[in-house]
C-alpha positions in Angstrom: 0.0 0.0 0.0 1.6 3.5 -0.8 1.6 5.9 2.0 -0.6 8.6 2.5 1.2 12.3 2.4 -0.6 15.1 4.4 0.1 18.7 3.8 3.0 18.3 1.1 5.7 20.8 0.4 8.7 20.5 -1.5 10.6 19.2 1.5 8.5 17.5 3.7 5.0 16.0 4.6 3.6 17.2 7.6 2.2 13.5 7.9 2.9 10.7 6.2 0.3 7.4 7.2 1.3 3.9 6.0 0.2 0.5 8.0 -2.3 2.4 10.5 1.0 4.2 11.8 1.2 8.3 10.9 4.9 9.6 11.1 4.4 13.4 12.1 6.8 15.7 11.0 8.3 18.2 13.7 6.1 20.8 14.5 6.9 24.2 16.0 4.6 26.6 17.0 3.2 29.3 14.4 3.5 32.6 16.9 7.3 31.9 17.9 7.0 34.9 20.1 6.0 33.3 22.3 7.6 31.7 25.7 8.3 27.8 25.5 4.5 27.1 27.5 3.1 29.1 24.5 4.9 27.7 21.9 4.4 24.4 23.2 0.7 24.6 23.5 0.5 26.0 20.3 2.1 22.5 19.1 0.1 20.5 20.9 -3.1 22.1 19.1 -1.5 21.7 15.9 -0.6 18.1 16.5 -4.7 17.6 17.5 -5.9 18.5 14.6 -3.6 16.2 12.7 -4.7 13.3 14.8 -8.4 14.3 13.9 -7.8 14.5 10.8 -6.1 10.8 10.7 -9.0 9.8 12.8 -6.9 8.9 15.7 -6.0 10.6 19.3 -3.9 11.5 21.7 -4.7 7.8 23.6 -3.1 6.2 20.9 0.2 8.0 20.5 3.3 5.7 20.1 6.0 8.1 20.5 7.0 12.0 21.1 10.5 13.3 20.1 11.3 17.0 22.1 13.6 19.8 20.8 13.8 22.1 23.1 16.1 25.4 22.3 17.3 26.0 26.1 16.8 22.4 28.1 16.3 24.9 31.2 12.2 25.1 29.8 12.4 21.9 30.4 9.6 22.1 33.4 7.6 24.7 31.5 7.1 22.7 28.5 6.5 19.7 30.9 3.1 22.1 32.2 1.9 21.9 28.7 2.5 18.6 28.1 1.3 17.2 30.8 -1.9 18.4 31.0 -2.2 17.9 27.1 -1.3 13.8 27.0 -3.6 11.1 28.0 -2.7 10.3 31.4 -4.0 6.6 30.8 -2.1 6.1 28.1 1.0 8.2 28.0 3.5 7.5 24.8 7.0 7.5 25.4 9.1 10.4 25.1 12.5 11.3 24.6 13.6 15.1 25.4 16.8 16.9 24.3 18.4 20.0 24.3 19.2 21.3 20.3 20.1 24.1 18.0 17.1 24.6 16.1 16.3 25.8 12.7 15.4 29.2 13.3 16.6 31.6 16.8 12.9 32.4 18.0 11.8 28.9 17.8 11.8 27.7 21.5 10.3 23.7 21.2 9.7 21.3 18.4 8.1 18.2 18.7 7.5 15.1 16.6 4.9 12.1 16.5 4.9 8.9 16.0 1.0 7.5 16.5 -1.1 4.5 15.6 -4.5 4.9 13.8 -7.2 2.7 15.1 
């Protein structure tokens, strides 16, 4: 079966589905004046409506990669994540400090998540 592309550009999909798994591409948030909370929540909103549109959730995330620009927001970002994830069914999660792409962007995040 050929894999689904979501929101193509010429360098990326912003989702790519294949075998009921959808491989999110790193999101960052679109205000990136924002603090790391802000920018993180923004994320998390954006990564929602991709699982709607996939017709999955947030129960049935697999994995979350974190970028995070300073790894001293680490605990801020944690706010916003925490109260974002399904506490029943947290995915696992890997968090690292990193020199992003561009100076104002504070978090990026990538998915890994099964479709039901």
């Amino acid at each position: 079966m050929k894999p689904q592309r979501i929101d193509k550009t010429e360098r990326l999909s912003r989702v790519v589905v294949h075998n009921k798994i959808a491989y999110l591409s790193g999101l960052t948030a679109d205000d990136k004046s924002l603090d790391t909370v802000g920018q993180t929540t923004q994320i998390l909103a954006k990564a929602d409506a991709y699982l709607e549109k996939i017709g999955s959730n947030r129960s049935m995330l697999l994995s979350a990669t974190i970028w995070l620009r300073d790894i001293g927001d680490f605990d801020g970002m944690n706010r916003a994540w925490v109260d974002w994830i399904d506490k029943d069914e947290p995915p696992a999660r890997a968090t690292v400090e990193a020199v992003l792409g561009l100076p104002d962007i504070r978090v990026e995040i990538q998915f890994t998540v099964a479709i039901p």
